[in-house]
C-alpha positions in Angstrom: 101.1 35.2 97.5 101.5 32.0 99.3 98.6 30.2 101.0 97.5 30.0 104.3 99.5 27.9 106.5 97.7 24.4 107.4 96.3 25.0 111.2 97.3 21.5 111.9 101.0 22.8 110.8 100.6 25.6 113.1 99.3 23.6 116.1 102.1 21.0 115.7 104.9 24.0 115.4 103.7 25.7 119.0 103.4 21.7 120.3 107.0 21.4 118.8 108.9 24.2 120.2 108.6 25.2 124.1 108.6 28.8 124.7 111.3 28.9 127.1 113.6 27.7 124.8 112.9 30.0 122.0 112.5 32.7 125.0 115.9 31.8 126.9 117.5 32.6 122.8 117.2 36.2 124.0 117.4 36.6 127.4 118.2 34.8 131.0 115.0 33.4 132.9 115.0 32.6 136.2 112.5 30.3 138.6 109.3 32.7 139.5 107.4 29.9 141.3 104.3 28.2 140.6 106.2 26.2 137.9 107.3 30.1 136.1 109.8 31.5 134.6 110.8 35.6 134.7 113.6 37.4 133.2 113.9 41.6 131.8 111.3 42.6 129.2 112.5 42.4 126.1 110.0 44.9 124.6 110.7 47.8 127.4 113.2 49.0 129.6 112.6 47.7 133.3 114.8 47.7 136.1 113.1 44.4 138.0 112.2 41.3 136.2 108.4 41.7 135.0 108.2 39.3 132.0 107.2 36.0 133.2 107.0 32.7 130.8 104.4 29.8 131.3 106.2 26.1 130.0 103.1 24.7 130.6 100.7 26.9 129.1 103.2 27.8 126.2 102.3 31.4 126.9 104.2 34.6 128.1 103.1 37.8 129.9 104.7 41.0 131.0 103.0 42.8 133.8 105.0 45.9 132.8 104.0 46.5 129.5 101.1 44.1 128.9 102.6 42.3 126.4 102.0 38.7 125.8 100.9 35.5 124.2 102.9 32.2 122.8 105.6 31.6 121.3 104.5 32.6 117.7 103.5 35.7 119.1 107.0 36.1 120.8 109.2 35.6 117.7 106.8 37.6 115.2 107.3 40.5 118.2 111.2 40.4 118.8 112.1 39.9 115.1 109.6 41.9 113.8 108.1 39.2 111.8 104.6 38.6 110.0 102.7 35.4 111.2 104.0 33.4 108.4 107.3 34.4 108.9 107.3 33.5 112.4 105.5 30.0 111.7 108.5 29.5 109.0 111.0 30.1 111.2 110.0 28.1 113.9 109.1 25.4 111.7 112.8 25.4 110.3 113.7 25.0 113.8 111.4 22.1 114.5 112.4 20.4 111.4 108.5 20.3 110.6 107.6 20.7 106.5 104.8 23.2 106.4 101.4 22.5 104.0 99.4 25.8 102.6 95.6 25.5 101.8 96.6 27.2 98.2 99.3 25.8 96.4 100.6 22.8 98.1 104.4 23.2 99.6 105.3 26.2 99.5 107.8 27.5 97.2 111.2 29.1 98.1 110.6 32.0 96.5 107.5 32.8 98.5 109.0 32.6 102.0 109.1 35.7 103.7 111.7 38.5 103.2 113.4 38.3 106.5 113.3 34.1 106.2 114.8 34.5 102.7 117.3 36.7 103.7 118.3 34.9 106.1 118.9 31.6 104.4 120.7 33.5 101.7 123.1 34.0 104.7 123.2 31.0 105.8 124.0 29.6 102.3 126.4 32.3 102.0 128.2 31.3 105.2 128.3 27.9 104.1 130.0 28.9 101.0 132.4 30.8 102.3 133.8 28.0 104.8 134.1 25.4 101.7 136.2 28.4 100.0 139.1 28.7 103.0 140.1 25.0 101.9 140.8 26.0 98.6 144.4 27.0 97.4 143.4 30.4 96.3 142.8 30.6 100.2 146.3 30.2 101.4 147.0 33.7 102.4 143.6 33.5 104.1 144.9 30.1 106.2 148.4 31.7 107.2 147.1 35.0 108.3 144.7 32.8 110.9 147.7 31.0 111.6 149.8 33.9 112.2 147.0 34.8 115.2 146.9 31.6 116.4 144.1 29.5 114.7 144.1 26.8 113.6 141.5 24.6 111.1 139.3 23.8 114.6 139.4 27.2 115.7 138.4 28.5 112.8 135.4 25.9 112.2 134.1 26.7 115.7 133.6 30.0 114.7 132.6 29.4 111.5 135.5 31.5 109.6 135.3 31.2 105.8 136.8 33.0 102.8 135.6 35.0 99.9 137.3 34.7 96.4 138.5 37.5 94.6 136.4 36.9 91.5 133.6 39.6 90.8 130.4 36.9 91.2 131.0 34.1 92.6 129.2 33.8 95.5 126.7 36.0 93.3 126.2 33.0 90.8 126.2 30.2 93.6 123.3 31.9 95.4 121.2 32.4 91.9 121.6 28.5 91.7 120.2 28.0 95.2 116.7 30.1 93.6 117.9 33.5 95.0 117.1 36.6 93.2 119.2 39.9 92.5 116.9 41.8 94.2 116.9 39.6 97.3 120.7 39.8 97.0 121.1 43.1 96.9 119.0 43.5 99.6 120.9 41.2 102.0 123.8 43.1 101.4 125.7 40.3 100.1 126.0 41.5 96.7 126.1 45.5 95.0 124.9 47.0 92.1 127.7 47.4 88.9 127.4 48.7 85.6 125.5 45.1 84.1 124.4 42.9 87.1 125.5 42.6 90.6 128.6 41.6 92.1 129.5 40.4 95.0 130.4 42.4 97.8 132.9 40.6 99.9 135.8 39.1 97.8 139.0 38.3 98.6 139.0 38.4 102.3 138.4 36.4 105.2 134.9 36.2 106.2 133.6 36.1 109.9 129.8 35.4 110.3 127.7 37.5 112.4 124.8 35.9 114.4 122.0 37.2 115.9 121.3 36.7 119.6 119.4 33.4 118.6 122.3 32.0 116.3 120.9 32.9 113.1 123.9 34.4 110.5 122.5 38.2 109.3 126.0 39.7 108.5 129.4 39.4 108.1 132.6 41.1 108.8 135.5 40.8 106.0 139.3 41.2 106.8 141.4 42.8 103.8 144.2 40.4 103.5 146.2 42.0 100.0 147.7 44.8 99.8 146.5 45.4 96.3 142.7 45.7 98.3 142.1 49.5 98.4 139.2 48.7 100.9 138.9 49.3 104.5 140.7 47.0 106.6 137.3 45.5 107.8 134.4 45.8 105.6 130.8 45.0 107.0 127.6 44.4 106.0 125.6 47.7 105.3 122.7 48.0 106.9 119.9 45.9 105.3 116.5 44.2 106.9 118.1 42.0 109.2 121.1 43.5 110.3 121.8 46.6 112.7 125.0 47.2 113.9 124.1 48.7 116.2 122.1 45.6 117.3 124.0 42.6 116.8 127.4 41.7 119.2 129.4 39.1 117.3 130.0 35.9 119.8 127.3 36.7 121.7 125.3 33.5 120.1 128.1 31.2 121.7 129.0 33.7 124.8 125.2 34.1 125.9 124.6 31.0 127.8 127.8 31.4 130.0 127.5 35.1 130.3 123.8 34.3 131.8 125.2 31.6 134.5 128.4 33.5 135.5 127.1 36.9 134.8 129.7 38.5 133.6 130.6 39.7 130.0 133.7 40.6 128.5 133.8 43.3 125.7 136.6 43.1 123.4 136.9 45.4 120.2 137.2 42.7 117.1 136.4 39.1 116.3 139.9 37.9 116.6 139.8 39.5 120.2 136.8 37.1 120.9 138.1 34.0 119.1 141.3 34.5 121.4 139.0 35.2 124.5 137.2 32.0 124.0 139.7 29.7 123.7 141.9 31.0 126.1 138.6 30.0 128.5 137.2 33.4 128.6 134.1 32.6 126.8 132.0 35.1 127.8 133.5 37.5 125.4 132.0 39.2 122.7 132.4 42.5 120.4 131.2 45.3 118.1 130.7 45.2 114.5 132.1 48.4 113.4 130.3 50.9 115.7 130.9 52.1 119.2 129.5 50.0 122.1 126.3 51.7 122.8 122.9 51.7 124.5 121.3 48.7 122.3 124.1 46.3 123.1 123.6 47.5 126.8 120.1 46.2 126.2 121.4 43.3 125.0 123.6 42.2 127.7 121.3 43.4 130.3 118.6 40.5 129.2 121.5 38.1 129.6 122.5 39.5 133.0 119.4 40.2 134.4 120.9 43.2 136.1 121.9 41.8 139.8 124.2 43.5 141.6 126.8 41.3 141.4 126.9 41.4 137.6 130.2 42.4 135.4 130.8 43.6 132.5 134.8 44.6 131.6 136.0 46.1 129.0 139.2 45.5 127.2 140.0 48.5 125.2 143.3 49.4 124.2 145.3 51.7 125.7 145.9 53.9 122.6 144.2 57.5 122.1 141.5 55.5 120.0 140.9 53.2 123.2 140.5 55.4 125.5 138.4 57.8 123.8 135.9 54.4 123.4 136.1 53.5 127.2 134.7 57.2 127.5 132.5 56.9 125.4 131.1 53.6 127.2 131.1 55.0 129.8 129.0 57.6 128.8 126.3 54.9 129.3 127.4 53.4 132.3 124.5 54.3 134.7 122.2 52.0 131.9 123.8 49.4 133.5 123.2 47.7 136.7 126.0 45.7 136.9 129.3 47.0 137.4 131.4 48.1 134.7 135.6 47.3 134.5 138.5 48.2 132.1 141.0 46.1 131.5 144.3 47.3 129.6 146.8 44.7 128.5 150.8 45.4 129.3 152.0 47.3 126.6 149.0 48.0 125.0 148.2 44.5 123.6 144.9 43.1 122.5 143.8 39.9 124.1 144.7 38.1 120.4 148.3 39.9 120.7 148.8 39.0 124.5 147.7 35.3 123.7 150.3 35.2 121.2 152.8 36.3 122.9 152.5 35.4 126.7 149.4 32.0 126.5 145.9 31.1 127.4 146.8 32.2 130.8 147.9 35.9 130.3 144.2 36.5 128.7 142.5 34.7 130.8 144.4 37.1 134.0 143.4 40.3 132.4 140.1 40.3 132.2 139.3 39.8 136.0 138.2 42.5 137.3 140.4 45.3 138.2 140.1 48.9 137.3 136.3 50.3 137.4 135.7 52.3 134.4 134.3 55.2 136.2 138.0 55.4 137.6 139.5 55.2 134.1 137.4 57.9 133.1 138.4 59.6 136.3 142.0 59.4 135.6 141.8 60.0 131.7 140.3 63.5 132.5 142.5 64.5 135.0 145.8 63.7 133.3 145.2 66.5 130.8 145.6 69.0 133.3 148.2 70.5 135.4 147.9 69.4 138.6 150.7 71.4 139.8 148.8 74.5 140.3 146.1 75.7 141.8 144.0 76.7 138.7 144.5 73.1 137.1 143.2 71.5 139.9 140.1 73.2 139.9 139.5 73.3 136.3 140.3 69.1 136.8 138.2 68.7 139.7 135.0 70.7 137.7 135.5 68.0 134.8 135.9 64.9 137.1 133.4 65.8 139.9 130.3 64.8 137.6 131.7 61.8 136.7 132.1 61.1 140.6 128.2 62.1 140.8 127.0 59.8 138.2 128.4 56.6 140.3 125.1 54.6 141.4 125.9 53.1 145.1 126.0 55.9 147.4 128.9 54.2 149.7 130.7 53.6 146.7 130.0 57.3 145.4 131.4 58.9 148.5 134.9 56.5 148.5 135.7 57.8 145.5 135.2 61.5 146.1 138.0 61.0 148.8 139.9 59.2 146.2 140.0 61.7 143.8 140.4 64.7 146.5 143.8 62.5 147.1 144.0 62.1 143.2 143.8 65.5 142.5 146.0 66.6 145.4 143.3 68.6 147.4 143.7 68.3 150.7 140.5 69.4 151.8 138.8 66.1 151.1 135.9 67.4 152.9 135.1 70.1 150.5 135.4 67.5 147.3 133.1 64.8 149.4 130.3 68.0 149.7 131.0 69.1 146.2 130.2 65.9 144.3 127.1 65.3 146.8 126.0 68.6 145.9 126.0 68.0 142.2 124.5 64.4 142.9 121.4 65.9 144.4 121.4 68.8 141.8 121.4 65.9 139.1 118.5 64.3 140.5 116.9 67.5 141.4 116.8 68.6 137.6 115.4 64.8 136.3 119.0 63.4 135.6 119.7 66.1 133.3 122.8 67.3 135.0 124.5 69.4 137.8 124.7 73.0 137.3 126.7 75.2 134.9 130.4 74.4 135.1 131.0 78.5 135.6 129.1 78.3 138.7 130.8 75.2 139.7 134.1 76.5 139.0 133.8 79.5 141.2 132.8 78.2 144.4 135.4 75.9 144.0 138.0 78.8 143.7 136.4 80.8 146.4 137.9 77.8 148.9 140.9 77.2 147.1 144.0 79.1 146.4 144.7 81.3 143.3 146.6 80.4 140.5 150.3 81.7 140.7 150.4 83.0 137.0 148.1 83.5 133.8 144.4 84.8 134.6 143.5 85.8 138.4 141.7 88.1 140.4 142.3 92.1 139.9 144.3 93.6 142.0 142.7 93.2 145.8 145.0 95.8 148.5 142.8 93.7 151.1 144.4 90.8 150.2 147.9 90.7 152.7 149.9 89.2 150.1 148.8 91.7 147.2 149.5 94.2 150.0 153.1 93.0 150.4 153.7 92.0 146.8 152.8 95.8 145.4 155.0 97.1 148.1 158.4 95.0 147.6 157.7 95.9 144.2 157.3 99.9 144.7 160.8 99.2 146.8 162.4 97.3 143.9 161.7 100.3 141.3 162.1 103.3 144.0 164.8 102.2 146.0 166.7 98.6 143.9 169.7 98.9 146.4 167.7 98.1 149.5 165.9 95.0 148.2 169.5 94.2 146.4 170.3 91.2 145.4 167.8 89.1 146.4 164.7 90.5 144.6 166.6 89.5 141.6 166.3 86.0 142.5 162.4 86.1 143.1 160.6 84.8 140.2 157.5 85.8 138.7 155.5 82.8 140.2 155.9 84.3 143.6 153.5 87.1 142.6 149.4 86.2 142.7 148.3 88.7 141.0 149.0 89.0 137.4 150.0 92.5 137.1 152.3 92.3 140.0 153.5 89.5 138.0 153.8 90.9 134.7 155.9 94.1 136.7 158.5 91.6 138.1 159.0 90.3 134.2 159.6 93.8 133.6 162.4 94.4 135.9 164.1 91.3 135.2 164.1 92.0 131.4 165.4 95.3 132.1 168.5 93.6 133.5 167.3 93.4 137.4 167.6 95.7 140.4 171.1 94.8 141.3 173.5 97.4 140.1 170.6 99.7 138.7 171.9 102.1 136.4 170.9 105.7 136.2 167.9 104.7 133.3 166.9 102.2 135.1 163.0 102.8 135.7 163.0 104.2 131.6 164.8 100.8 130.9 161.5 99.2 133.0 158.7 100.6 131.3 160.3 100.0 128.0 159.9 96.3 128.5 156.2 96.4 129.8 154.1 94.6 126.8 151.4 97.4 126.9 150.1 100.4 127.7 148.2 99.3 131.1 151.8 97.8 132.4 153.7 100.8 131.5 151.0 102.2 133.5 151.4 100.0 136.8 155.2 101.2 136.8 154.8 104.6 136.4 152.4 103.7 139.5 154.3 101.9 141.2 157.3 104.1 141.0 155.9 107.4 142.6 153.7 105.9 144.8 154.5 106.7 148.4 156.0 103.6 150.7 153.9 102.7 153.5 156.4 103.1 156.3 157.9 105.4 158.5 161.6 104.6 158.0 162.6 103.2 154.3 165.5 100.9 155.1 167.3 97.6 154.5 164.8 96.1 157.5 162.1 97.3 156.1 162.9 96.0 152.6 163.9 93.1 154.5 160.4 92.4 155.6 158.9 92.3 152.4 161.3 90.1 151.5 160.6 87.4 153.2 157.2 87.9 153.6 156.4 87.2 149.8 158.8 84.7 149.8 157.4 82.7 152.4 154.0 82.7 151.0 155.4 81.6 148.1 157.6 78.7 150.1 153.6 78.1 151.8 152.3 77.6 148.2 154.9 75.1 146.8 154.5 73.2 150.0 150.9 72.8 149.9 151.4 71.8 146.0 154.2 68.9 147.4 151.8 67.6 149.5 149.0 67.3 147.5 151.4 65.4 144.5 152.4 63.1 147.7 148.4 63.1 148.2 148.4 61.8 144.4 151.1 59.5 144.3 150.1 57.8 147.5 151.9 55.0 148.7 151.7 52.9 145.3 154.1 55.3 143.7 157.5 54.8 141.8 159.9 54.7 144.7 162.2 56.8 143.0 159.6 59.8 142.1 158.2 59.9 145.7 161.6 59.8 147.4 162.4 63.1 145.3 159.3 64.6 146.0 159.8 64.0 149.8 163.1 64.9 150.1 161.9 68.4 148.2 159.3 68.9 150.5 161.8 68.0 153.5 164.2 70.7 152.3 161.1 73.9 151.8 160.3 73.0 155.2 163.9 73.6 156.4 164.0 76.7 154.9 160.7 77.9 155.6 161.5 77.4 158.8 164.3 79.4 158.3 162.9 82.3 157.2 160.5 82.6 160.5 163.5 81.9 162.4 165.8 84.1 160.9 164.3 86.2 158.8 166.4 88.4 155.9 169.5 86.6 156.7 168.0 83.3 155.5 167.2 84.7 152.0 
């Protein structure tokens, strides 16, 4: 064990190192008054700033959670550090040589665990920059090239390479006074059949620092395609690296996304080199894992969580992409500050879109543009059919949450009416009230959620119309048009000639219910009323798909006619009563794509849409006009 530190050692480290320095290394402060500093808690989730710093005194405090002291007591309590440790590191920082009351200076190999492991990375990363000069390192040179870097860029960010020998780095860190254990347990090297090996060679080596600058991982690029590894190989988890804990950039994109607050999430560390020297250098990324609620905490130190805070996101616009905007979004309401997406033309990552269209180009798309809730929004509605009634409901069920979960109330009830004009309902009134509804239901039930999406889903079809085909109501002989549907059909199998040939044009979509439906399928595979010949209602019931439909026709085809005199002006009636609903139906379904399309549409698409919806309301009118004759 190593001595006690020397208190005059200890005294001249705290003298050495002001607290809001070391403090401002993880999160934004801001003037408190009376000479004090406040920022976010580090050690709790808080909405306002409670954690307040002394400069003076050299002491911290958060009224939220109690915690507090100076700034040993701050490092040994954000990196989870023993005293020692925390002297060490701060000492290192200071540039101060430490004294121990037993044994003199103390040795390397009595530092701390997290202190040795992280100058093994340090040496490591040091190591790894002196091996891109070398020749074996050509490929690793030309493939930065090939993105865009050049020597500079890549010393900026520290970019090195590992060589493809078994134990190289292995042996280099043994000769700095590192051990295999200590090595192993940094996650630099791995266990083989003899002694270890390294674990990153052959590839091109990105450090990963910590929020205070400190290198605790690294990311490796395959670059041969004799390398039957992953394309990226990380760190595992070890001491002093979480992945889920450590955004890479975010030691050089702290301090800028603190002033402008605003961040800029990109998905790898080419992304961010691009980002940063195209001028966006706020931007930051991942290390193999999804973007999730401890990066969120990160950020939210840095932005202190004002209102007019961003943070966009520049996923791409493949499946992969999208499914990892969802899936940030998922967090979204951990966030004060407003979220963005931001998708390249053609699907191109900001290193790509550098590349090929300048500094410029990547600088332009990530301003601010598309919010992600409306991403999310229009990536769930997209998979269904908004064409018919069914699809909009079953789109609105899915999307209305997402509407629910938006924080400002204004901003919450703007995009209700967008999506009722998204979806194509024109009763924006009735979305407005439904995603209210599930916004007090959500808060009702402690934020775990609006009601069961069966319930949803059926008042939601009690307002809106039924679904032309597949699964609807039963059979309803108060509903009008079930009324008139079973008796043009009764018409069609009794008496063919009167309803002749029109019926035959009628398709099956002009019947709500699904039986009537699945009758009129019937008919037509039996050849049609038109010219009916003498088997034609055995024909019928041959082509009904089961029992219950052979049924309906047999039904159907003795049931009595409700009307006085069976004639051609009767049959006429039905007709056109069926048919107009039908002409009702499509024309409430134009103008809620119109509704959709809005006036940002292709040109091309909406003049076809109007001109269809021009030409149903010429014959519509028709048909009241006219009646039969306009069939």
């Amino acid at each position: 064990m190593a001595g006690r530190i020397n208190d005059d050692d200890v005294k001249a480290v705290r003298d050495a190192v002001p607290i809001d320095a070391v403090v401002s290394e993880y999160l934004q402060l801001r003037n408190a008054g009376g000479g004090n500093l406040k920022g976010l808690c580090p050690f709790h989730d808080e909405k306002s700033p409670s954690f307040q710093v002394s400069p003076s005194k050299g002491l911290f405090h958060c009224f939220g959670c109690q915690e507090g002291g100076d700034t040993i007591a701050f490092v040994r309590k954000i990196d989870h550090l023993s005293f020692s440790e925390a002297v060490e590191r701060l000492a290192a920082t200071a540039g101060i040589t430490l004294r121990y009351e037993e044994g003199g200076y103390n040795p390397s190999n009595q530092r701390g665990e997290r202190i040795r492991l992280v100058e093994a990375h340090k040496a490591a990363a040091q190591f790894y920059i002196e091996q891109l000069d070398g020749p074996e390192a050509e490929i690793g040179r030309k493939f930065l090239a090939e993105r865009g870097f050049d020597q500079a860029a890549a010393a900026h960010f520290g970019v090195g390479y590992s060589p493809a020998g078994w134990d190289h780095l292995t042996r280099f860190l043994r000769g700095k006074g590192f051990t295999d254990k200590e090595l192993l347990t940094s996650g630099l090297a791995q266990e083989s059949r003899r002694n270890p090996i390294d674990r990153f060679r052959g590839r091109l080596m990105w450090p990963i620092r910590d929020v205070s600058g400190e290198v605790v991982g690294f990311g490796a690029r395959k670059l041969r395609d004799d390398d039957n590894g992953p394309k990226y190989l990380n760190t595992p988890e070890t001491p002093i690296y979480k992945k889920s804990q450590v955004l890479y950039g975010i030691d050089l994109a702290k301090k800028d996304i603190a002033k402008s607050s605003r961040a800029v999430v990109v998905e790898g560390y080419t992304d961010v080199m691009a980002c940063h020297l195209a001028g966006v250098t706020t931007a930051i990324a991942t290390c193999g894992t999804a973007f999730g609620g401890d990066h969120i905490k990160i950020l939210r130190r840095l932005l202190m969580d004002n209102g007019s805070a961003r943070v966009i996101f520049t996923f791409d616009g493949d499946a992969a992409g999208q499914k990892a905007a969802l899936r940030a979004f998922e967090d979204d309401q951990k966030f004060a500050a407003e979220t963005y997406i931001a998708i390249a033309p053609d699907n191109m990552d900001p290193c790509d879109l550098r590349l090929a269209k300048g500094d410029e180009a990547v600088a332009d798309l990530v301003q601010p543009r598309t919010p992600l809730f409306e991403f999310a929004i229009r990536q769930i509605v997209q998979r269904y059919d908004l064409e018919t009634p069914a699809g909009r409901a079953a789109a609105l069920d899915e999307a209305a949450p997402i509407v629910a979960r938006i924080k400002n109330v204004a901003s919450q009830h703007e995009v209700a009416v967008q999506l009722a004009g998204i979806l194509g309902i024109l009763d924006t009134q009735f979305v407005v009230k439904r995603v209210a509804q599930l916004a007090r239901w959500a808060r009702d039930r402690g934020g775990k959620g609006p009601a069961p999406a069966q319930h949803r889903r059926q008042q939601y079809e009690s307002a809106a119309p039924r679904p032309a085909a597949g699964p609807g109501p039963a059979l309803n002989l108060r509903s009008p048009a079930h009324r008139t549907e079973r008796e043009l059909l009764k018409l069609a199998l009794q008496h063919p000639h009167l309803v002749s040939p029109a019926f035959d044009a009628y398709g099956t979509d002009e019947f709500t219910a699904p039986p009537y439906a699945a009758v009129r399928q019937c008919i037509q595979d039996a050849g049609g009323a038109t010219d009916a010949p003498s088997d034609y209602l055995p024909a019928v019931m041959d082509c009904a798909p089961n029992d219950v439909v052979r049924a309906l026709v047999t039904e159907l085809a003795v049931e009595a006619i409700h009307a006085r005199t069976v004639d051609e002006a009767y049959a006429g009636e039905q007709l056109v009563a069926v048919r107009r609903r039908a002409v009702d139906r499509r024309l409430l379904d134009i103008q809620g794509t119109l509704a959709r399309l809005g006036q940002n549409g292709d040109p091309a698409q909406l003049a076809a849409v109007q001109n269809e919806l021009w030409v149903l309301q010429q014959y519509g009118q028709a048909l009241r006009n006219k009646g039969a004759a306009a069939l």
